[in-house]
ROGUTI-640821 format. One record per residue (C-alpha): residue number from 1; residue in three letters; x, y, z. Coordinates in nm, 3 decimals, padded with zeros to 5 digits. Layout:
% residues N
badren->NUM | rotor->Ala | c1->X | c2->Y | c3->Z
...
% end
This chain:
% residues 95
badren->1 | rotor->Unk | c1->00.165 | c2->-00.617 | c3->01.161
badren->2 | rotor->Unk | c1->-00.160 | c2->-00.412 | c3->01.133
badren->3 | rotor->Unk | c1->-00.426 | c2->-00.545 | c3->00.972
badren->4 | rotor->Unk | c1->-00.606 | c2->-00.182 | c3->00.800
badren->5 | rotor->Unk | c1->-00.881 | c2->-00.403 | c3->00.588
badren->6 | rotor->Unk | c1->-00.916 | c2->-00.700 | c3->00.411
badren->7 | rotor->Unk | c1->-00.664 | c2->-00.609 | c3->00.133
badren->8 | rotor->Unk | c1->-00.446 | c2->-00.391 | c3->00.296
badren->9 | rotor->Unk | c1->-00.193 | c2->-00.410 | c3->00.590
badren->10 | rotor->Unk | c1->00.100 | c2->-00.214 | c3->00.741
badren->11 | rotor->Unk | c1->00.379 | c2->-00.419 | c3->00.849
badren->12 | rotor->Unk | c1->00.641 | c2->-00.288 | c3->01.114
badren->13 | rotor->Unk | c1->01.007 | c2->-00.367 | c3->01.204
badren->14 | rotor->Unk | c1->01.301 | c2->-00.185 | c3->01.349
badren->15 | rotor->Unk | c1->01.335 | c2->00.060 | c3->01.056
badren->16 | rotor->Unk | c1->01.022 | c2->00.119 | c3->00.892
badren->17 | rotor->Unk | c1->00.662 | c2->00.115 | c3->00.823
badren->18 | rotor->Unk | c1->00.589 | c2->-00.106 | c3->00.533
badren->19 | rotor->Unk | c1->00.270 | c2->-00.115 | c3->00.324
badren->20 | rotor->Unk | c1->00.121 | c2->-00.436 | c3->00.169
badren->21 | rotor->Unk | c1->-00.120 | c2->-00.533 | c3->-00.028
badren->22 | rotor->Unk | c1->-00.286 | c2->-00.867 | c3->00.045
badren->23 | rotor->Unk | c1->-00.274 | c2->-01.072 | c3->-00.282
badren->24 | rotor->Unk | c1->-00.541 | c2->-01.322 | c3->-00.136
badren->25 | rotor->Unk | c1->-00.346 | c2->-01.581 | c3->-00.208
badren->26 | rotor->Unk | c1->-00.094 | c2->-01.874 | c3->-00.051
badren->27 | rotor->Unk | c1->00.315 | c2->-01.843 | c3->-00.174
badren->28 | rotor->Unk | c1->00.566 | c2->-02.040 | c3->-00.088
badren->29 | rotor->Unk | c1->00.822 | c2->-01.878 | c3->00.180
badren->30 | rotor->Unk | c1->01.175 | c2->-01.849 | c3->00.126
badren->31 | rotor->Unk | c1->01.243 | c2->-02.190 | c3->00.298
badren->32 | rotor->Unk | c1->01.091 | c2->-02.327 | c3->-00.040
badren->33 | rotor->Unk | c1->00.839 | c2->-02.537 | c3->00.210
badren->34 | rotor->Unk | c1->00.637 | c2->-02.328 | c3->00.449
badren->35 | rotor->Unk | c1->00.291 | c2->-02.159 | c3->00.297
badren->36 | rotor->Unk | c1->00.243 | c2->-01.814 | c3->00.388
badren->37 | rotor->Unk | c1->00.042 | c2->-01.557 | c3->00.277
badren->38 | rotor->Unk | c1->00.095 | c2->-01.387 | c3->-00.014
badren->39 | rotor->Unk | c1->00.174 | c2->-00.929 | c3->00.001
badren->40 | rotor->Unk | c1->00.295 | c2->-00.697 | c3->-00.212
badren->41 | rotor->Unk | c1->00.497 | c2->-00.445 | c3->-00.081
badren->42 | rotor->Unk | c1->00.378 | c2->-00.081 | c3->-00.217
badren->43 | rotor->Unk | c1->00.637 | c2->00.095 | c3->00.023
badren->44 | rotor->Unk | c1->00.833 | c2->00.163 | c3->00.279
badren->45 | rotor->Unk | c1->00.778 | c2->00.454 | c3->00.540
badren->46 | rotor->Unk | c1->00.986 | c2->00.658 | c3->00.875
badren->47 | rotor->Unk | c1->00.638 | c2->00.694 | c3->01.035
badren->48 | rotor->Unk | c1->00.344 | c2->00.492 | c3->01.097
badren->49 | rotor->Unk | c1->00.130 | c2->00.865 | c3->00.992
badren->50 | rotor->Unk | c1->00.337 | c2->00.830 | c3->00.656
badren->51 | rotor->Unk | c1->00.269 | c2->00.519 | c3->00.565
badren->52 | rotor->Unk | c1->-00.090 | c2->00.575 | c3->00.662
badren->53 | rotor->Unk | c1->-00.096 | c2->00.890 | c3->00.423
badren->54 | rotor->Unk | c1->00.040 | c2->00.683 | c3->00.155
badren->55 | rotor->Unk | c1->-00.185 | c2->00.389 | c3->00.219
badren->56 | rotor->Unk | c1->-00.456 | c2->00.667 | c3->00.182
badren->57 | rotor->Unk | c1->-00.311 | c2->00.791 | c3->-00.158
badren->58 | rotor->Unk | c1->-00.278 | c2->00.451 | c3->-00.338
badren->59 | rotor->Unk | c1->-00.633 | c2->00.360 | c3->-00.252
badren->60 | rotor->Unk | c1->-00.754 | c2->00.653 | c3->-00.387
badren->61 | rotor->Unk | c1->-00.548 | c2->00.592 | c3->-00.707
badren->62 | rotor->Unk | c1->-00.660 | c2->00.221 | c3->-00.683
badren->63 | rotor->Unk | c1->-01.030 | c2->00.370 | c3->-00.708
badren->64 | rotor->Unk | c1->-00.954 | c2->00.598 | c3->-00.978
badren->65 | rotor->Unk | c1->-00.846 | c2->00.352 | c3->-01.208
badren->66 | rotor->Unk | c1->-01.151 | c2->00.109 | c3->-01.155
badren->67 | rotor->Unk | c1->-01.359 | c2->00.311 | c3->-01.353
badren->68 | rotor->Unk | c1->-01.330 | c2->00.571 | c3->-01.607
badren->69 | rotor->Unk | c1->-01.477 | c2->00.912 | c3->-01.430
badren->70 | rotor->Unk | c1->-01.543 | c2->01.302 | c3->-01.608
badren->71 | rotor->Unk | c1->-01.284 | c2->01.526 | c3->-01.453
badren->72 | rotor->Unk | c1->-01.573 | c2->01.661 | c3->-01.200
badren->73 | rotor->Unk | c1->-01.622 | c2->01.293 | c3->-01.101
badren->74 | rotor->Unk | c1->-01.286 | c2->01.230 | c3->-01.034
badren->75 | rotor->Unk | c1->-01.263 | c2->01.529 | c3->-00.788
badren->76 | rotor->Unk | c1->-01.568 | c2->01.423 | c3->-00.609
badren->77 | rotor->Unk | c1->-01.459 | c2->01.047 | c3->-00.569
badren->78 | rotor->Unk | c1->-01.070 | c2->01.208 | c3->-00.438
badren->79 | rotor->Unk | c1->-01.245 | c2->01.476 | c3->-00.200
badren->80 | rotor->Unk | c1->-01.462 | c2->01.176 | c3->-00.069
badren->81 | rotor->Unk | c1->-01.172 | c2->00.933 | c3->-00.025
badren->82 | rotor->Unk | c1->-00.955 | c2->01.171 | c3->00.089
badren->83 | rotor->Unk | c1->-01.221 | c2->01.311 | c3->00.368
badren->84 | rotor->Unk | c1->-01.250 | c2->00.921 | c3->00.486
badren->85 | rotor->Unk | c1->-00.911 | c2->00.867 | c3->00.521
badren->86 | rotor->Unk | c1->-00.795 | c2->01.154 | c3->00.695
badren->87 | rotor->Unk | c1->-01.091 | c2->01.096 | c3->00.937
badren->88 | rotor->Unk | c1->-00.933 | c2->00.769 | c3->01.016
badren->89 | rotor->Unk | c1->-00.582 | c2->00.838 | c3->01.032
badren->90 | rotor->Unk | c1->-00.708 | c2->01.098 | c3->01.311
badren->91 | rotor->Unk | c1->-00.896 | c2->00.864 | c3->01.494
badren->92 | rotor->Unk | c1->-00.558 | c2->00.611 | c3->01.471
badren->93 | rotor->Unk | c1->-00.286 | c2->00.888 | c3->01.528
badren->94 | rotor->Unk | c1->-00.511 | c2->01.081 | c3->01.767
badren->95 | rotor->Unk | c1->-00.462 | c2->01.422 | c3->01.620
% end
């Protein structure tokens, strides 16, 4: 698993990269018993770059929604997001 922030992890395993979003919260596993954190899964990804892209996408949406934005707004707050994220996803990728 990589931890990207406090709400947001990428989980890995033999097939795919797997966003999450941490619900902050304890669930029951499937054993009906065990505590474990609590995810939601946002999707499922063929490359860690992908999923990172996506990741990047949804948390742009996610910021979007929060607040209600004039169209030149909106394109300000995307341009910024986007402009972080694909800073990051360099830095992580190393392109």
């Amino acid at each position: 698993m990589i931890r990207i922030n406090d709400d947001w992890i990428v989980d890995v395993d033999q097939y795919n990269y797997i966003v999450k979003k941490d619900m902050h919260k304890m669930v029951k596993a499937r054993d009906g018993k065990t505590m474990v954190p609590g995810y939601t899964t946002v999707g499922y990804y063929g490359s860690l770059r992908r999923a990172l892209e996506a990741l990047g996408e949804e948390m742009v949406r996610e910021r979007l929604a929060s607040d209600s934005l004039s169209l030149a707004e909106a394109l300000q707050t995307i341009r910024e997001c986007k402009a972080e994220w694909d800073e990051a996803v360099r830095k992580v990728v190393g392109e």
